[in-house]
C-alpha positions as CSV (number, residue, x, y, z in Angstrom):
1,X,-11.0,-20.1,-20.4
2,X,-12.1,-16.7,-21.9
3,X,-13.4,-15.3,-18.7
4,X,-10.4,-17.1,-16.7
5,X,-8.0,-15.1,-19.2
6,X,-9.7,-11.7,-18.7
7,X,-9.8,-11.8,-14.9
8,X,-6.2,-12.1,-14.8
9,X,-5.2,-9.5,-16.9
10,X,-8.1,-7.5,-14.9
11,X,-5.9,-8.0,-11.7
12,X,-2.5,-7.6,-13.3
13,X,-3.5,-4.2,-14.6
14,X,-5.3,-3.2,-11.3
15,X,-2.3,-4.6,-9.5
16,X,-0.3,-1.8,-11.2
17,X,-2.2,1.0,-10.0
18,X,-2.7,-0.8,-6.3
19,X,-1.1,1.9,-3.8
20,X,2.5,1.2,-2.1
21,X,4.0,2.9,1.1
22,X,6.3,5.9,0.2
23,X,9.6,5.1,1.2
24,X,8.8,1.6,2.6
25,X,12.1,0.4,2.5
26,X,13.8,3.4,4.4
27,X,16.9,4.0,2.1
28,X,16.2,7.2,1.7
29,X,16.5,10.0,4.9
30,X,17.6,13.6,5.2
31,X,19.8,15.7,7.0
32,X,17.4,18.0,9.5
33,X,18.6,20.5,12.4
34,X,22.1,21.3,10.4
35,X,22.9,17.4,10.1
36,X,22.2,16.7,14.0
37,X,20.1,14.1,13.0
38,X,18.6,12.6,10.4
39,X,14.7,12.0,9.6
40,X,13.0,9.4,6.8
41,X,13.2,10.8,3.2
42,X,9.9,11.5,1.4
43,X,8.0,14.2,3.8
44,X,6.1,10.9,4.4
45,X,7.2,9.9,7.7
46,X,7.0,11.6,11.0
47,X,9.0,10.9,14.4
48,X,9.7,13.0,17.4
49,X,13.5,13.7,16.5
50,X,12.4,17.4,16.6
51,X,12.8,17.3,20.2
52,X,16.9,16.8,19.7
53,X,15.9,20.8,18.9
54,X,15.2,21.4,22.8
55,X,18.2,20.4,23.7
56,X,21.3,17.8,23.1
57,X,19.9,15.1,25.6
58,X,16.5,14.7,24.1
59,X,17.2,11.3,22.2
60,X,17.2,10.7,18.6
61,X,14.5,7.9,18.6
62,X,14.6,6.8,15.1
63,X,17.6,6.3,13.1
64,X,18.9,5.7,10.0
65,X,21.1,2.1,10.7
66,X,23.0,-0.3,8.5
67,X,21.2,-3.3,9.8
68,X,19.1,-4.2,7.2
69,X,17.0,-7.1,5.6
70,X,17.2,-6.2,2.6
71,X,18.8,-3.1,0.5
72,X,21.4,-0.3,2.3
73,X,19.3,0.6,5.4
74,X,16.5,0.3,8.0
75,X,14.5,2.4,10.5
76,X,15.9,1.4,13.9
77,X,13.6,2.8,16.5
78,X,13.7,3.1,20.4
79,X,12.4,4.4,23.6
80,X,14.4,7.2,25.6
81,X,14.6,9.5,27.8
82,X,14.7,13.5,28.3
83,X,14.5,14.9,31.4
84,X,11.6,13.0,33.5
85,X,9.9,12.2,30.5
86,X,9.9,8.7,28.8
87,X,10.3,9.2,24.7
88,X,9.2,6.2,22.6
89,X,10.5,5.4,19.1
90,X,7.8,6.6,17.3
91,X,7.5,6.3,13.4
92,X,4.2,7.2,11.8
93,X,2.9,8.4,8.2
94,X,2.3,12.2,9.7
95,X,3.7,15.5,9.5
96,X,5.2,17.3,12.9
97,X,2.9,20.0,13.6
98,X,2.5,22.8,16.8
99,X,5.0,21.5,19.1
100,X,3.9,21.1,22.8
101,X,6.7,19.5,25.2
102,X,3.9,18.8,27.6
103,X,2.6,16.1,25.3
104,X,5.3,15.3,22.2
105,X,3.3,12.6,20.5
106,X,0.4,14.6,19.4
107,X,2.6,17.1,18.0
108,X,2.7,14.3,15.1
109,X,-0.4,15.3,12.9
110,X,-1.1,11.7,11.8
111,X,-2.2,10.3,7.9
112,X,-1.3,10.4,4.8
113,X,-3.8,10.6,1.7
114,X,-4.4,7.0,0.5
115,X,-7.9,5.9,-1.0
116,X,-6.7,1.7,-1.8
117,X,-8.6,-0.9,0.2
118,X,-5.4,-3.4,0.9
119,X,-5.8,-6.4,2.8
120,X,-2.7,-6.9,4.8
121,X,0.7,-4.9,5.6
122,X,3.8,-6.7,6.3
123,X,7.3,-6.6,6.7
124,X,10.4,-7.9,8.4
125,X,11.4,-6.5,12.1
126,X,13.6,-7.2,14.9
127,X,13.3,-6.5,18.2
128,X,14.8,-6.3,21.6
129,X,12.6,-5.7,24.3
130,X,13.9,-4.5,28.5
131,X,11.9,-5.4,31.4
132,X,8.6,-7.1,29.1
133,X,8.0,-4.5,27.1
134,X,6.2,-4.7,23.6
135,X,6.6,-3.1,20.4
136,X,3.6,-2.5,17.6
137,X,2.9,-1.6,14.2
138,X,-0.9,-0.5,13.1
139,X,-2.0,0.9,10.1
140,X,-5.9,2.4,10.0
141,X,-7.4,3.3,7.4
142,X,-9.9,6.2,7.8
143,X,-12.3,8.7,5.8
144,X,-13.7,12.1,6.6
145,X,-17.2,12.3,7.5
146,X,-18.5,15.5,7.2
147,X,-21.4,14.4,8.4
148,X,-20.2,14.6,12.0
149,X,-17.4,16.7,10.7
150,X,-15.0,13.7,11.8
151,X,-13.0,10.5,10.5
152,X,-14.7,7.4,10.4
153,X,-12.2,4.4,11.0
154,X,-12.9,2.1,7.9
155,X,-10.6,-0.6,8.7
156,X,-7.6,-1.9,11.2
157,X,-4.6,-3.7,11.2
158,X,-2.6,-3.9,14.4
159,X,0.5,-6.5,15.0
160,X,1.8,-6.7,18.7
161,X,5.8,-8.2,19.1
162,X,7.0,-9.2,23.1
163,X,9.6,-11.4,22.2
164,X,13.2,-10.9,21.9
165,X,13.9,-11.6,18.2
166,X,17.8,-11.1,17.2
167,X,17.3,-11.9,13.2
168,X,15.3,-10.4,10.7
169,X,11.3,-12.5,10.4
170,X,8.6,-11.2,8.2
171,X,5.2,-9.8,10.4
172,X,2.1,-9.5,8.6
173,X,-1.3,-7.8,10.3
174,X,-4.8,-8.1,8.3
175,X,-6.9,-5.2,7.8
176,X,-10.4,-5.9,9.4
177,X,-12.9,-3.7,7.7
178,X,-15.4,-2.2,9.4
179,X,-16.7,0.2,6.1
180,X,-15.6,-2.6,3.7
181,X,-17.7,-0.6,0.9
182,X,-16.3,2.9,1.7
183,X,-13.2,4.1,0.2
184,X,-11.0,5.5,2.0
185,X,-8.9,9.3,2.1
186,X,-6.3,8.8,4.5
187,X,-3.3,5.9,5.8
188,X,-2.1,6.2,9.3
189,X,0.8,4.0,10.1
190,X,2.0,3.9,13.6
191,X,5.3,2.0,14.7
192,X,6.5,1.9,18.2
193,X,9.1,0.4,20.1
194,X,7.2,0.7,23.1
195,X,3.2,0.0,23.1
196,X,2.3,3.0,25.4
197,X,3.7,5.2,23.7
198,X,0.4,7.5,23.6
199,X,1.0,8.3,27.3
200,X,4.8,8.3,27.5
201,X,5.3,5.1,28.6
202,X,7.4,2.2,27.9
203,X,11.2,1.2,29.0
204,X,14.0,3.1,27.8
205,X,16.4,0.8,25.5
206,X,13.6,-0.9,24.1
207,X,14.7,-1.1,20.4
208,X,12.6,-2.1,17.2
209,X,14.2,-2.7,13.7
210,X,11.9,-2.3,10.9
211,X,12.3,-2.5,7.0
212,X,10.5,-3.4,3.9
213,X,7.1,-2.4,4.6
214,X,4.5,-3.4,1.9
215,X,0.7,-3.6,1.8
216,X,-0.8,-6.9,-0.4
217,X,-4.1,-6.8,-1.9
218,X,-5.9,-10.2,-3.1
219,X,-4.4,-11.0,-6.1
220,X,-2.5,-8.1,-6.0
221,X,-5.9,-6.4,-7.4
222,X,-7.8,-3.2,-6.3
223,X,-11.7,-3.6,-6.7
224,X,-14.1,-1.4,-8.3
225,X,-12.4,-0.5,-11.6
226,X,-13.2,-1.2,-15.0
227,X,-17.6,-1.9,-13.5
228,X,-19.8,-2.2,-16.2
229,X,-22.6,-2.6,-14.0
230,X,-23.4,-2.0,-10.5
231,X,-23.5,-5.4,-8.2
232,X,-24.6,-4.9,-4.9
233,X,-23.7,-7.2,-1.8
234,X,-25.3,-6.9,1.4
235,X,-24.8,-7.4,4.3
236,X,-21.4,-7.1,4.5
237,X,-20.1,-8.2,5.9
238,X,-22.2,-11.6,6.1
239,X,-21.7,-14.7,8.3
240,X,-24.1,-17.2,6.6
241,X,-26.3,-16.2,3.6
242,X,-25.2,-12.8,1.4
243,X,-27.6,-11.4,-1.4
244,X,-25.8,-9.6,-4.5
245,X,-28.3,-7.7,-6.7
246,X,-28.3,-5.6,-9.5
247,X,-30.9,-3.6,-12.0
248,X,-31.3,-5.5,-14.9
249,X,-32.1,-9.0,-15.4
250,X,-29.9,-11.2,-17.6
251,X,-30.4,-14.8,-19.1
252,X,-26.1,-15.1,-19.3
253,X,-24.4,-13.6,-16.5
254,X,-23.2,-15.6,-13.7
255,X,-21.2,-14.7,-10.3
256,X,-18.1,-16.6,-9.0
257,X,-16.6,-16.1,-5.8
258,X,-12.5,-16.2,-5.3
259,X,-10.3,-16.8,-1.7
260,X,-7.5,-14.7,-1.4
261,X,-5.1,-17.2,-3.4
262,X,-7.4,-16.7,-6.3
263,X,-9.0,-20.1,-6.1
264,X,-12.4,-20.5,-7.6
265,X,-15.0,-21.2,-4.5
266,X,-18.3,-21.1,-6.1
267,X,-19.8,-20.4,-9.1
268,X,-23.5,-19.4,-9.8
269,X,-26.1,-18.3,-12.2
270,X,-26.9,-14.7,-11.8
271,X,-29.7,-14.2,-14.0
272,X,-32.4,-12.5,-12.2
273,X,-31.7,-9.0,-10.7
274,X,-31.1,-10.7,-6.9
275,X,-29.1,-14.1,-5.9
276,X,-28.5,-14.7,-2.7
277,X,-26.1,-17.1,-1.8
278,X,-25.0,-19.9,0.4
279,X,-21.8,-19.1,2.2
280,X,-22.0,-20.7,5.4
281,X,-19.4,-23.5,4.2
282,X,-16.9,-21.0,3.5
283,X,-13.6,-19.8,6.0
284,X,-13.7,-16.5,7.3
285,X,-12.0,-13.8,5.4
286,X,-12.3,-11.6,2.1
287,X,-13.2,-12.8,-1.2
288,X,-13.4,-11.4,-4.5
289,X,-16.7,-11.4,-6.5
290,X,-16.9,-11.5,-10.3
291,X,-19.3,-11.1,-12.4
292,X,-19.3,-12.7,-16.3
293,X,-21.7,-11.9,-19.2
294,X,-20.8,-13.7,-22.3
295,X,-17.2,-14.0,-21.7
296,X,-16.7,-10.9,-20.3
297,X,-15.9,-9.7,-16.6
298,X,-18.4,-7.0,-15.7
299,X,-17.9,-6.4,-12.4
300,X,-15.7,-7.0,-9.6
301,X,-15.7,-6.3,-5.4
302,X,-15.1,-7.9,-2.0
303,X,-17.3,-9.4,0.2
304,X,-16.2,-10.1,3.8
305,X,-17.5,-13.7,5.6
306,X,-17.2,-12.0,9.3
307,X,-17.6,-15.9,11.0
């Protein structure tokens, strides 16, 4: 019951510190180009309103609207047009950098400094879509390499919407991590109300209603806080069999494994500095490891079963 009672309040006090989306419910926005238009409030979000600066026809592709789920406002955001070229709603954690007409969206200078390891974002969206287009929201999270002096992708989330969809319904898209022991430096969230919106395509009048973003974590927890010892887990991800190991041997320490709801899958000696486990039987997904030593949680992390 001990060791129960102090993994809780583990994850309720890591749950505290676990990162949120600035912002994520888009009530705030502010006034930009002497009230033309109006962007997301924060300096979190970018969009490619800048372009209503070239001239009065480029389209305002996200907006501020009263149609929310939940609280005073949402992001509505749809594709356009301006001159020959096709604008898409484009809302993504970024700043608006050198500006180049000749290719809009990578003026956006995408990612915001993050360094959680979430499992899922989610949110509530509508969306109405002309001649079979297709809206999506991705989030990525990435790290520097310096290395190769460039960002390694450490895990992806990407949800894909064709239907017409007239009411509010919850979306939720798991992160897959390929670096699931790397932390990462930088969030990029991408929503689009058309899904090629990288080379200017999509149908104009597409429209995408988004609100209450959140990212979950298992538990609500973020790992790796709080380690008295160093537990190592390879490989991991693993599909059948995954070894954890550590440096010192110890006659009362075990290892228990949890699903994302928390539940209590196994539970092993871990006496010896190496165990290695059994999980063939268990679903594909992330789980939590924790390790006890006389009542007391001394280590925590995620392992991934990939199959």
């Amino acid at each position: 019951m001990k060791q129960v009672l102090l993994l809780f309040l583990c994850m309720l006090t890591l749950g505290l510190s676990a990162q949120q989306i600035p912002n994520n419910s888009f009530e705030s926005w502010t006034p930009e180009l002497g009230g033309t238009y109006e962007e997301p409030g924060g300096n979190w979000w970018a969009t490619l309103n800048f372009l209503r600066g070239f001239g009065s026809s480029a389209p305002i592709s996200v907006k501020k609207t009263t149609d929310a789920q939940l609280g005073q406002f949402a992001a509505e955001i749809s594709t356009g047009t301006f001159g020959s070229f096709t604008i898409p709603g484009l809302l993504v954690s970024g700043t608006v950098g050198q500006i180049d007409l000749g290719n809009p969206t990578d003026v956006i200078e995408r990612g915001q400094p993050f360094t959680a390891t979430p499992d899922k974002i989610s949110g509530y969206y509508k969306y109405t879509p002309v001649n079979g287009d297709s809206a999506v929201v991705n989030a990525m999270l990435t790290k520097f390499n310096t290395g190769t002096n460039k960002r390694d992708t450490v895990a992806f989330a990407e949800q894909l919407f064709y239907s017409n969809v007239t009411t509010y319904t919850p979306f939720e898209a798991t992160f897959n991590y390929d670096m699931p022991n790397v932390t990462p430096d930088t969030i990029i969230i991408v929503l689009v109300s058309s899904a090629g919106a990288q080379s200017l395509a999509g149908q104009p009048g597409s429209t995408f209603f988004v609100d209450n973003l959140s990212l979950s974590y298992i538990q609500g927890i973020e790992m790796d806080v709080f380690n008295a010892i160093t537990v190592n887990a390879y490989p991991n991800p693993a599909i059948d069999r995954i070894v954890f190991s550590t440096a010192k041997p110890s006659g009362s320490r075990s290892i228990t494994l949890y699903d994302q709801l928390g539940r209590n899958c196994l539970s092993l000696p871990f006496q010896s500095t190496n165990i290695e486990i059994d999980i063939s039987s268990l679903a594909k997904g992330k789980y939590l490891f924790a390790v006890q030593e006389r009542d007391k949680t001394i280590s925590t992390g995620t392992i991934i079963k990939s199959q």
